[in-house]
VOGU-3710 file (C-alpha; in Angstrom, 3 decimals, decimal comma):
1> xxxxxxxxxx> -64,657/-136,425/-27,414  -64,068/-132,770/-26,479  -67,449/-131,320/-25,368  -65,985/-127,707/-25,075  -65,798/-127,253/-29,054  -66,943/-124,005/-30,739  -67,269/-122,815/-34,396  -66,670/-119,201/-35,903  -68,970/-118,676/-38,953  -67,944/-116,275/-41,569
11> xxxxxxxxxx> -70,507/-117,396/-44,421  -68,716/-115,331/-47,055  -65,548/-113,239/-46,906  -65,367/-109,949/-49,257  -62,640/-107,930/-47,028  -59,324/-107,963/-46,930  -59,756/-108,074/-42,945  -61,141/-111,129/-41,150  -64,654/-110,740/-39,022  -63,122/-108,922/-35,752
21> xxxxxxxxxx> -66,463/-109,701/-33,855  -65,719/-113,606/-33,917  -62,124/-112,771/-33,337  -63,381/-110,987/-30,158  -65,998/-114,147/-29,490  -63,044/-116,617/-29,690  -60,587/-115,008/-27,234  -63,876/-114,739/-25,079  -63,786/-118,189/-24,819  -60,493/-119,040/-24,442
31> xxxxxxxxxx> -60,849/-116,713/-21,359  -63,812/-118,418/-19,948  -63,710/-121,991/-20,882  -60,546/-124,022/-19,994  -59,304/-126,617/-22,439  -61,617/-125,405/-25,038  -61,141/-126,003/-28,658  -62,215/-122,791/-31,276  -62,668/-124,154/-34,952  -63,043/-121,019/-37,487
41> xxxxxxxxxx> -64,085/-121,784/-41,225  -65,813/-119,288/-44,320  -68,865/-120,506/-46,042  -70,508/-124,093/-45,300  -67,277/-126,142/-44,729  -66,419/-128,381/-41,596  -62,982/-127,927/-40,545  -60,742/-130,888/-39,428  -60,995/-132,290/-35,908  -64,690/-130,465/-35,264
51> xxxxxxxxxx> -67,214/-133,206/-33,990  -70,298/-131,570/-32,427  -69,363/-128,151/-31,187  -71,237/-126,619/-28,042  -72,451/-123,047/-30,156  -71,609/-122,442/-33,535  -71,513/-118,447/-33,901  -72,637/-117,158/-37,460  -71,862/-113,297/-38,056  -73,075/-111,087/-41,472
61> xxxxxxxxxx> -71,797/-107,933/-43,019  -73,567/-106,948/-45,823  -77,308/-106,814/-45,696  -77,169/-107,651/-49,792  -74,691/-110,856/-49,006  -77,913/-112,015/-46,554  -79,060/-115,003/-48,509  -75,729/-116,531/-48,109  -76,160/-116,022/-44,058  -79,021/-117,429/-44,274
71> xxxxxxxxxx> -77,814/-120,351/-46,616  -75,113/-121,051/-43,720  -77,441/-120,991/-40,932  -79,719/-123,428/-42,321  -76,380/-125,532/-43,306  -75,063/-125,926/-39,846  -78,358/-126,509/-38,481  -78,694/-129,853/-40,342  -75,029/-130,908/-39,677  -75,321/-129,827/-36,114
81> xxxxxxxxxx> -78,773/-130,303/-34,644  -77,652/-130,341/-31,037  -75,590/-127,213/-31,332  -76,952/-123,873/-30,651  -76,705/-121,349/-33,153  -75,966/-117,920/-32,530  -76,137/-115,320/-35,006  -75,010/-112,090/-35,043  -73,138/-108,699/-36,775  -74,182/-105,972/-39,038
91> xxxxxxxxxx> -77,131/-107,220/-41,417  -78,400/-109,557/-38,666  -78,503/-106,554/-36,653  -80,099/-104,610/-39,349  -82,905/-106,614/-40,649  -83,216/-109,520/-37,611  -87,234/-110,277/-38,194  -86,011/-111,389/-41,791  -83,143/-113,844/-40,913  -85,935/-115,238/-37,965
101> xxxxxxxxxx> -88,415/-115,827/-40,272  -86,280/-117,655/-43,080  -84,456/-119,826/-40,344  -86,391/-119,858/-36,989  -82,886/-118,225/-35,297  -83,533/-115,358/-33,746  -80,492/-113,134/-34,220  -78,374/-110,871/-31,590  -78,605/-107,279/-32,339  -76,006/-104,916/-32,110
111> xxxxxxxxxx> -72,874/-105,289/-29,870  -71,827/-108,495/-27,960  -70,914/-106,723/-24,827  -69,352/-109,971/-23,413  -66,976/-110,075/-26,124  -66,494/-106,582/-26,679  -63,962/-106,019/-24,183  -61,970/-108,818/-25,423  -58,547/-108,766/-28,046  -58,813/-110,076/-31,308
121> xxxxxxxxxx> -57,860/-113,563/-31,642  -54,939/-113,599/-34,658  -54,797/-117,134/-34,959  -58,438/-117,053/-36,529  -57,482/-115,988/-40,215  -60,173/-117,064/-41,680  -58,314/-118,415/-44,533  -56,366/-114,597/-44,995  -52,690/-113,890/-44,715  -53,248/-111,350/-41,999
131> xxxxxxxxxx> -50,898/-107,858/-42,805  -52,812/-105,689/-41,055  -56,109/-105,050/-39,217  -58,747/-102,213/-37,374  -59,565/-101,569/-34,162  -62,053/-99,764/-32,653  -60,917/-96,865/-30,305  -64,381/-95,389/-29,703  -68,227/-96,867/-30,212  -71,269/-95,252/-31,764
141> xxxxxxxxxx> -71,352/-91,567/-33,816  -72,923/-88,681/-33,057  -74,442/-88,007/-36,805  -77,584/-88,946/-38,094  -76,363/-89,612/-42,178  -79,241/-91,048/-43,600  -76,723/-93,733/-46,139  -75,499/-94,951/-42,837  -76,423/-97,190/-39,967  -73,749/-96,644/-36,990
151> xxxxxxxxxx> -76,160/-94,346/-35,177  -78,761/-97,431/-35,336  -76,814/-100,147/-34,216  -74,514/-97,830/-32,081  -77,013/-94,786/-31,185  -74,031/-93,254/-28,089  -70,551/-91,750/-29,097  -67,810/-93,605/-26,307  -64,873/-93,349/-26,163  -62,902/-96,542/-24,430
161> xxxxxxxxxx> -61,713/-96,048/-20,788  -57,684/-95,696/-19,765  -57,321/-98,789/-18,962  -59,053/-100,412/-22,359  -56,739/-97,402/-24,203  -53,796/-99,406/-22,554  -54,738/-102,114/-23,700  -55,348/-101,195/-26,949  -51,686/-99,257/-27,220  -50,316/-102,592/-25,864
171> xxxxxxxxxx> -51,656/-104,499/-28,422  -51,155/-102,462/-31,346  -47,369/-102,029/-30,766  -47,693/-98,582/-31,779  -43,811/-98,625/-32,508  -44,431/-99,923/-35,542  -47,587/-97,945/-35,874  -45,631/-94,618/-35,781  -43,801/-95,876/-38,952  -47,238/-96,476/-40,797
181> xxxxxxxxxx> -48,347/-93,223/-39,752  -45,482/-91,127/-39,923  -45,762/-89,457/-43,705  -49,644/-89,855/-42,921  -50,679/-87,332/-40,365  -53,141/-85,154/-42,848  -54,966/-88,797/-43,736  -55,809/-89,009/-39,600  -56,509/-85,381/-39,566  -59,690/-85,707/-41,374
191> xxxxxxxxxx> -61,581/-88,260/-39,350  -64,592/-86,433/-37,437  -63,849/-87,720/-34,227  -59,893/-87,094/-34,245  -60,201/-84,057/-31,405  -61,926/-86,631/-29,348  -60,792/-90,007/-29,910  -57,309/-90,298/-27,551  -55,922/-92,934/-29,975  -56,223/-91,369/-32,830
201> xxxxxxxxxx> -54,176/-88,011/-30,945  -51,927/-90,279/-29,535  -50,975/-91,266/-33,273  -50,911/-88,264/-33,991  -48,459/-87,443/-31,645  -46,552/-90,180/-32,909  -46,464/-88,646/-36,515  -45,142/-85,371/-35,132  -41,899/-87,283/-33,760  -40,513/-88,461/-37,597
211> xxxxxxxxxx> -42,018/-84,205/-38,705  -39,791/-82,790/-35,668  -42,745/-81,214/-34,908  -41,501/-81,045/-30,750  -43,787/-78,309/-29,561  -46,829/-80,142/-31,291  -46,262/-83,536/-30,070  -45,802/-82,120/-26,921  -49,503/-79,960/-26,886  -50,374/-83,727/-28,185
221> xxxxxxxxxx> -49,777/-85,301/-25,609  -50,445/-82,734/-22,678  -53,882/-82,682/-24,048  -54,316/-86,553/-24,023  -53,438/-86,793/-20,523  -55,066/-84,062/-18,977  -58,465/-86,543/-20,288  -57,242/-89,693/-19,298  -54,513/-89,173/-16,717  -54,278/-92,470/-15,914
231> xxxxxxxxxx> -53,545/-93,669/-19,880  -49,955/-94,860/-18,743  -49,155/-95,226/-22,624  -49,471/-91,718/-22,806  -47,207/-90,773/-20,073  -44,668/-92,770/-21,248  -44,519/-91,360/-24,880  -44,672/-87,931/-23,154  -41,646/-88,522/-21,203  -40,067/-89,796/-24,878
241> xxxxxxxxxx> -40,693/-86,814/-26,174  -39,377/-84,506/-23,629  -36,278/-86,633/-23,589  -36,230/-85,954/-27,195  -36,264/-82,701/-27,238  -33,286/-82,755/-24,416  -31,504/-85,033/-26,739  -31,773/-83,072/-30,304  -30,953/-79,945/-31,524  -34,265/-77,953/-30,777
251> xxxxxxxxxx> -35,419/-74,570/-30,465  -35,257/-72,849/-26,863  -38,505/-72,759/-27,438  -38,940/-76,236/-27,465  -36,375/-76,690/-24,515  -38,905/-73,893/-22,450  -42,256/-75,561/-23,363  -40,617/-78,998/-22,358  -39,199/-78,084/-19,576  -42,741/-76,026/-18,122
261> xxxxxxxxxx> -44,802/-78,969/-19,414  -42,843/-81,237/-16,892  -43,112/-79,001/-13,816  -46,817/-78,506/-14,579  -47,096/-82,539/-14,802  -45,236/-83,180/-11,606  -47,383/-81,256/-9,876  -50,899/-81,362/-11,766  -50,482/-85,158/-11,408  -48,229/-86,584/-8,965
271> xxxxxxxxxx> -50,623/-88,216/-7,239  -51,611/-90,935/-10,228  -47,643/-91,271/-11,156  -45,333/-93,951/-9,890  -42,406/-93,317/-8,180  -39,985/-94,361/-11,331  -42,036/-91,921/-13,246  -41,705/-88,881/-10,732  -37,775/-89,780/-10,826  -37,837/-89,613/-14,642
281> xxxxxxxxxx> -39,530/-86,391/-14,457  -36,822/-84,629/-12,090  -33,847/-85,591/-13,401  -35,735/-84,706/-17,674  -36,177/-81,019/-15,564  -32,426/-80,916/-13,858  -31,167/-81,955/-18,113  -33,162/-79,192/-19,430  -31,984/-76,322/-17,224  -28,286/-76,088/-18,079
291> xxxxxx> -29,189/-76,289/-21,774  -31,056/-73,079/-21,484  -28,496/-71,622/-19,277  -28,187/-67,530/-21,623  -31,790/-68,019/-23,056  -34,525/-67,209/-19,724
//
């Protein structure tokens, strides 16, 4: 019998999206315990092949859905009385002493940090036929609405680091995010945290490409990167977007900002590019000056 067996708790599902936090506990422990086996069920049902897992993680959403947590922690305590119980998410977070008191588990508030940093695991539908899902490019808000709880359970605004923004552009394929996003550029425009959140600019950018909006995407992009110059996802699109701009029909004013935002990138930031990228950079310069050859 597998001793390395774990359970994902949803106790009722009322979203379109599966829980992301267990998706982000399950590729946690794919990470950290070889030959483990993840099991992943919604409500009080044991899924095939599960025998006594190690920790069976229970998360919540809504605070009003509670009595169903609650039904589902007291389930899986019977049916597992060696396994520990974690609980966790939103309405745990939001009213813990209540969830203690009617089951004796005392519940994790607010972020698993061990997890956080972690991918979603896809394979964990959750019973869903999984089109689409969220992500979280920044934690925590810097308003104080009184309908809503972020700044409680997430009291500091951050933004991810480059290298989690990588990450996050690697996994989200943002090829065929552009063609989401593309007609949608007002419906980012509105979110409070647009100006600072360098995913949601970087889409942004992305929308510009399909409105041949050059000398936009461009700004874009030379804004995102003088933040996080080492966002590699960034530079690359950048260098996309210059070559673009070589490659289509453009303004000269277009060709002119292109070409200066190059130069000023070679040498604001040679020093974080690689050598293929410098190269790329030169010869994207060399292109651009014979096309404005009768226009400087």
């Amino acid at each position: 019998m597998n001793n390395k067996q774990f359970l994902l708790v949803e106790p009722v599902a009322k979203t379109p999206y599966p829980p992301l936090g267990l998706m982000k506990i399950s590729s946690m422990l794919k990470r950290r315990q070889r030959d483990c086996e993840v099991f992943h069920t919604v409500g009080n049902a044991i899924p095939q092949g599960l025998y006594e897992p190690r920790v069976v993680y229970i998360t919540s959403l809504f605070t009003w859905d509670t009595d169903k947590v609650v039904d589902s922690i007291l389930y899986y305590k019977r049916r597992f009385p060696k396994s520990r119980i974690r609980v966790g998410g939103i309405a745990a977070s939001l009213i813990p002493n209540y969830i203690y008191a009617k089951t004796g588990v005392k519940p994790h508030a607010g972020l698993l940090k061990s997890a956080e940093s972690c991918p979603p695991d896809y394979s964990m539908t959750f019973g869903r036929k999984i089109k689409s899902s969220i992500s979280f490019t920044s934690r925590g808000c810097i308003r104080k609405c009184q309908f809503c709880n972020v700044n409680t359970l997430e009291p500091w605004l951050k933004s991810f680091s480059a290298s989690v923004l990588d990450s996050v552009a690697e996994r989200q394929q943002f090829g065929s995010v552009k063609k989401k996003y593309q007609d949608r550029q007002k419906q980012i425009a509105w979110y409070n945290h647009a100006e600072d959140d360098p995913i949601l600019l970087f889409i942004r950018a992305l929308s510009c490409e399909a409105k041949r909006q050059h000398t936009r995407r461009l700004s874009i992009l030379k804004e995102i990167i003088n933040r996080y110059p080492s966002f590699i996802y960034a530079r690359k699109e950048l260098v996309k977007a210059i070559a673009d701009v070589i490659e289509q029909k453009c303004l000269p004013s277009d060709l002119v900002y292109a070409k200066d935002l190059a130069e000023e990138f070679l040498d604001k930031y040679r020093s974080v590019l690689k050598n293929d990228e410098i190269k790329e950079f030169e010869k994207i310069v060399e292109k651009i000056k014979p096309k404005l050859q009768g226009y400087q």
